[in-house]
N, C-alpha and C positions, 0 to 999 in steps of 0.2 A: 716501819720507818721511824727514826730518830730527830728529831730540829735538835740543833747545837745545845739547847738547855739541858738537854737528853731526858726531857719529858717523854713516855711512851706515846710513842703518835696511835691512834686508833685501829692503822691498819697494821701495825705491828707485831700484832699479838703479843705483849707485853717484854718482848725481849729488845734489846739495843737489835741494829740493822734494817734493812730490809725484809719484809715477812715474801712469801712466795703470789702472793695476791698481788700485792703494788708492781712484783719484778715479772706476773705474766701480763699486768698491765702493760708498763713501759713496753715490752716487749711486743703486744699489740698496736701500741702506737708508733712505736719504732718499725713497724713490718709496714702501718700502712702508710708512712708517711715515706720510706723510701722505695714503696712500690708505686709511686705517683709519676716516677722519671722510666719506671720501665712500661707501662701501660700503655704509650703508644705504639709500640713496637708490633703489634699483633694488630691496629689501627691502620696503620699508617694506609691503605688501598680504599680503605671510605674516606681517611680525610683527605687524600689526593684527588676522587671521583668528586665530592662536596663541591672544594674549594678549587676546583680544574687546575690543581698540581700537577706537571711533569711527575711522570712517577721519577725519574732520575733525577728529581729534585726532593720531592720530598723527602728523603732522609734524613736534610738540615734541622727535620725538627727533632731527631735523636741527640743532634751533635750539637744541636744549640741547647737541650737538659741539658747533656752531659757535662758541659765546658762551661755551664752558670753553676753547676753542680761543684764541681772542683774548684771555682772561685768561690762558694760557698763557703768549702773546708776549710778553706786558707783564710779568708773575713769574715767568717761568720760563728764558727765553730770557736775559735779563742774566745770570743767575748761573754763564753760560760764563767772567764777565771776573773774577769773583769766586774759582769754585772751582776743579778740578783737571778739563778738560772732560772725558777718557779716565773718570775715575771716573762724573763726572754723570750723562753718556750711556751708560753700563753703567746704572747703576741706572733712571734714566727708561727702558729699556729691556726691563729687567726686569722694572716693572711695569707696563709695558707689555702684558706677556705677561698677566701676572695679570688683568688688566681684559679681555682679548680672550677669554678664559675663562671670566671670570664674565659677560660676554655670551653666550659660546657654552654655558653651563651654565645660563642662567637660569631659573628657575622661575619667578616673577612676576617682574611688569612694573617695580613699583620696585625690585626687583634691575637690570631693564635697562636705566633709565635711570641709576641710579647707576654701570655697567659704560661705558655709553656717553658720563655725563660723564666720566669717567675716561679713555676712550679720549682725548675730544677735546683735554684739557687738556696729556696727553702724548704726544699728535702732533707737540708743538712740537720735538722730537726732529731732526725734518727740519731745523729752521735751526738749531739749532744745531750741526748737523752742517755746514751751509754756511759759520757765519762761523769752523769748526773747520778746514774744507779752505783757505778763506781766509786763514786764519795759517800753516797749514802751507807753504802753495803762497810759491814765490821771488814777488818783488813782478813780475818781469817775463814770469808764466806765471799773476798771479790771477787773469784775467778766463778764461782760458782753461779753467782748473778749476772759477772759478766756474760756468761757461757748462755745462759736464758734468753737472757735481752737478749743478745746477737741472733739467738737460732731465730727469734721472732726477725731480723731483719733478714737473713739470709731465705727465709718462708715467705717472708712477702715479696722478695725477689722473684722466686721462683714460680709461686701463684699468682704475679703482678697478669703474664701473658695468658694462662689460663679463663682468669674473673674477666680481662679486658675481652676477649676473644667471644665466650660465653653473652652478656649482655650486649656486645655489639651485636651476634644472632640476634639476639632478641627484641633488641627496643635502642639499637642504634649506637656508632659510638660514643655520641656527647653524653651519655645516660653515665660511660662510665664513670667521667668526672664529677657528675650531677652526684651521683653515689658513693664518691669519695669523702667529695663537700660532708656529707651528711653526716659520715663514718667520723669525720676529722672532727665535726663540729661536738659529735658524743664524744671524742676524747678528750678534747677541752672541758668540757664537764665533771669528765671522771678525774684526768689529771688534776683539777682543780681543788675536789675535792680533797685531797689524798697529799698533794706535796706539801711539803714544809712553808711554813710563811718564814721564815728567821734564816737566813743562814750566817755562815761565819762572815769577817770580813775579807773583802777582795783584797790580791795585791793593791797599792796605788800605780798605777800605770797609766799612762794614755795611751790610745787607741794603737799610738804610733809605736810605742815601745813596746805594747802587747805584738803586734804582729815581727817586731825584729826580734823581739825573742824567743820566736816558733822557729826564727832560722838559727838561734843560738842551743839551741835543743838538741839539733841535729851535729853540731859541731861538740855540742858537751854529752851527750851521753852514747856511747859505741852502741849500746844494744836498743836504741831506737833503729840506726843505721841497719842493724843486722837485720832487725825483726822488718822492717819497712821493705827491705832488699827483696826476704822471703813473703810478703807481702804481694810483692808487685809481682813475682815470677808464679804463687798459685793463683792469684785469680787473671794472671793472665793466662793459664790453663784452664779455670774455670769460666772465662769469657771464650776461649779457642770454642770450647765443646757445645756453649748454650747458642753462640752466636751461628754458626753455623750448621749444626742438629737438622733443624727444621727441612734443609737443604737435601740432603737424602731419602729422608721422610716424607714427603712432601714430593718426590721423582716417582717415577716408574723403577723398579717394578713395587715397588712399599706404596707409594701413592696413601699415604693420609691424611685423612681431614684435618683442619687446623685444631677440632677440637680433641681428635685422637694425640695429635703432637702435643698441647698444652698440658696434656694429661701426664706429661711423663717429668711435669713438675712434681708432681706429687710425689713420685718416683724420688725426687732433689730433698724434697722437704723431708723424706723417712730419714735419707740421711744427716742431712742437719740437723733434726731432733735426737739422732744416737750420735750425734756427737756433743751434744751439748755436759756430758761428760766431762768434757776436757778441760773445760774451768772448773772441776770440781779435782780433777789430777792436779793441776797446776797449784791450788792451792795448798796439797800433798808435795810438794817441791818435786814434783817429776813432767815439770814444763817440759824439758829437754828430752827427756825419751818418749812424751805423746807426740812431741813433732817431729823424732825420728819415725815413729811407727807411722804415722800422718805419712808422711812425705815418701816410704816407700810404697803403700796402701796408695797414693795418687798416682805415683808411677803404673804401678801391676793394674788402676784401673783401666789403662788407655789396652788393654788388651780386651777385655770383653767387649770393650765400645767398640772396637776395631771390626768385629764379628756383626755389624748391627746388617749387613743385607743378608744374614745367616740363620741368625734369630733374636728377637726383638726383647726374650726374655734377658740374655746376654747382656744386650744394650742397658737394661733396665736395672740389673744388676752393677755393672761399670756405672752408671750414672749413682749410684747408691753410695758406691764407694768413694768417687771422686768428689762427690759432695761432701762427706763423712770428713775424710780429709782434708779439705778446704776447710770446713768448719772448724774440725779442731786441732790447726795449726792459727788460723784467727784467730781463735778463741786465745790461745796460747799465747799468742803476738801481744793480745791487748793485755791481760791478767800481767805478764811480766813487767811491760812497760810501765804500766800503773806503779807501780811496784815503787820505782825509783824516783818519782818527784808527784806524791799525791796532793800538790795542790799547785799542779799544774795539769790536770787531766784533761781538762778542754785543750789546752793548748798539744796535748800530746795527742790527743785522738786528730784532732786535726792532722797533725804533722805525718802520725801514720796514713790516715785512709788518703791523702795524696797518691801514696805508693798505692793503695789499693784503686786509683780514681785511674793511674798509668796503664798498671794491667788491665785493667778492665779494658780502657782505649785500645791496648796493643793484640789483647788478644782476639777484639772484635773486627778490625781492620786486617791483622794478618790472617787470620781463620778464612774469611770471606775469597783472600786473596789468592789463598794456595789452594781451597776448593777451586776456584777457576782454574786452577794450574795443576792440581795435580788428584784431583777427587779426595774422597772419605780419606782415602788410606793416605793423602799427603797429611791433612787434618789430623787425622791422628800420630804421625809419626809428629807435627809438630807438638802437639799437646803433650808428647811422652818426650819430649828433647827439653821441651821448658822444665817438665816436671824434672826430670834427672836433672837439671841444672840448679833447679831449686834443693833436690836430697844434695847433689854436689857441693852447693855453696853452705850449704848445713853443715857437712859432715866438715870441710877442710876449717869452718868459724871453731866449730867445735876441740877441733886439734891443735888450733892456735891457742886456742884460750881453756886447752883441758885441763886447767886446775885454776880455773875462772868459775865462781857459781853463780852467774845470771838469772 
């Protein structure tokens, strides 16, 4: 890593950029900090028994991370471009800890939902840890680091319900929290060490201007819109398939445990690690045909998942791929975007992961819905209808703008 004097920082290995040590850091920090909002999900039936929740109540606490989570992105994530990031992300960090505590310490229920808004709102920690590696990284290694960092968020997605799932067996669910605290609290250490004290200076802006010109972002540049569009249409295909999985799974005649099902993260994560590639294409100028190939590879996955009361290897394969592709058309989304206003990155990672905070929403609400209404095979036919709409709106951006180089 570099400070602005462009003294070689220690972990650099004496070259300008980011060296691979500091970006599997960030990248650990980045995985566990936005697997903090997915960790109750695999909970939720001991904190409903604890705290004598309705189980048709409890859910609220998915929907109240999620929705402090995305007002997150929108006030929280900008003020990377604003303040001193090394400071912000020490303290988002910090209390970070405290919220993961008063979860894991809670005595009632509106103690835990005040803990778990809290969680959700400074989870947003994760990008701005992304559009941080982003400025750090030489221009002609950022898709490469982007590509890093991300798999570590997209892995701690995935293993967020496995680790929860696992030590709730064991030693309860408050332990998971307990265990985050601890995890967050070594990263504040290592990050501490490691980032920059100096950086450039900030726009001048107040707070008020910073957030109105995340909405002028979307009006000035086409290919935030585009990339934000295909944004919201894969990971609302990747929330279709994760959110309602277990459902199948989890029936007769498959019947498994919840610890067989978290397993088949791991399954997610092989994929996101072989896609991490794809920031190193992009910075090859072949953004555009990793997210063509992406986007048909998400389509063709929704066929072997279609096959999962058939054989589970099938399943495991489709899930391989439909991660793979998810990652690296993300990957792709962010390396480009960067691209066209590098010092406005906070404010730009912001402005995308909205689109990604909607899919997420959409895919998880209709998935659950059209299981009730039409089983596995509705589920899957929606996952393969988003997906084609996503190659769809690819291919026709493409044709508009085919002697546009984005």
């Amino acid at each position: 890593m570099q400070n602005p004097s462009h003294q070689a920082h220690p972990f650099s290995e004496g070259r300008p950029g980011m060296s691979r040590l500091v970006a599997l850091l960030f990248a650990l920090c980045s995985g566990l900090a936005v697997a903090n909002i997915y960790y109750a999900q695999p909970l939720l039936d001991s904190i409903a028994d604890e705290f004598r929740i309705s189980h048709s109540s409890i859910g609220i606490v998915i929907t109240v991370t999620q929705i402090c989570y995305a007002l997150g992105l929108l006030l929280l994530v900008p003020l990377g471009d604003l303040l001193n990031r090394r400071k912000l992300i020490m303290i988002q960090m910090l209390l970070s800890v405290i919220a993961l505590v008063t979860v894991g310490t809670s005595s009632s229920s509106q103690v835990l939902f005040i803990g778990m808004a809290a969680i959700g709102l400074l989870a947003v920690i994760t990008q701005t840890l992304v559009a941080f590696a982003a400025s750090l990284a030489v221009p002609s290694e950022r898709g490469r680091i982007v590509g890093l960092v991300t798999s570590g968020i997209v892995i701690g997605i995935l293993l967020a319900r496995t680790i929860a799932g696992t030590l709730n067996d064991w030693i309860g669910w408050r332990s998971v929290y307990l265990f985050s605290a601890s995890l967050t609290l070594l990263g504040i250490i290592a990050l501490f060490l490691v980032l920059p004290k100096h950086e450039p200076k900030r726009e001048k802006l107040n707070y008020t201007q910073l957030i109105v010109s995340v909405m002028q972002l979307y009006r000035e540049l086409p290919i935030l819109r585009t990339r934000g569009v295909l944004a919201m249409l894969i990971f609302t295909a990747f929330s279709t398939l994760w959110t309602s999985m277990v459902l199948p799974l989890s029936a007769p005649p498959l019947s498994l445990s919840h610890t067989a099902i978290g397993a088949f993260g791991l399954a997610g994560a092989a994929g996101a690690l072989a896609a991490a590639r794809a920031g190193k294409l992009a910075d090859r100028r072949l953004g555009q045909k990793t997210t063509g190939v992406a986007l048909v590879i998400l389509l063709l996955s929704w066929l072997p998942i279609g096959y999962v009361h058939h054989s589970l290897w099938l399943l495991v394969a489709g899930v391989i791929m439909l991660d793979l592709a998810v990652q690296a058309v993300h990957v792709t989304n962010q390396s480009l975007i960067y691209e066209v206003r590098p010092e406005a990155q906070s404010r730009l990672t912001g402005a995308y992961m909205i689109f990604y905070s909607i899919g997420s929403a959409t895919g998880s609400i209709a998935s659950t819905q059209v299981y009730a209404w039409a089983g596995w095979t509705g589920v899957c036919w929606l996952g393969a209808g988003v997906s084609a709409a996503a190659l769809l709106f690819w291919t026709i951006d493409r044709y508009i703008h085919r002697n546009s180089d984005q």
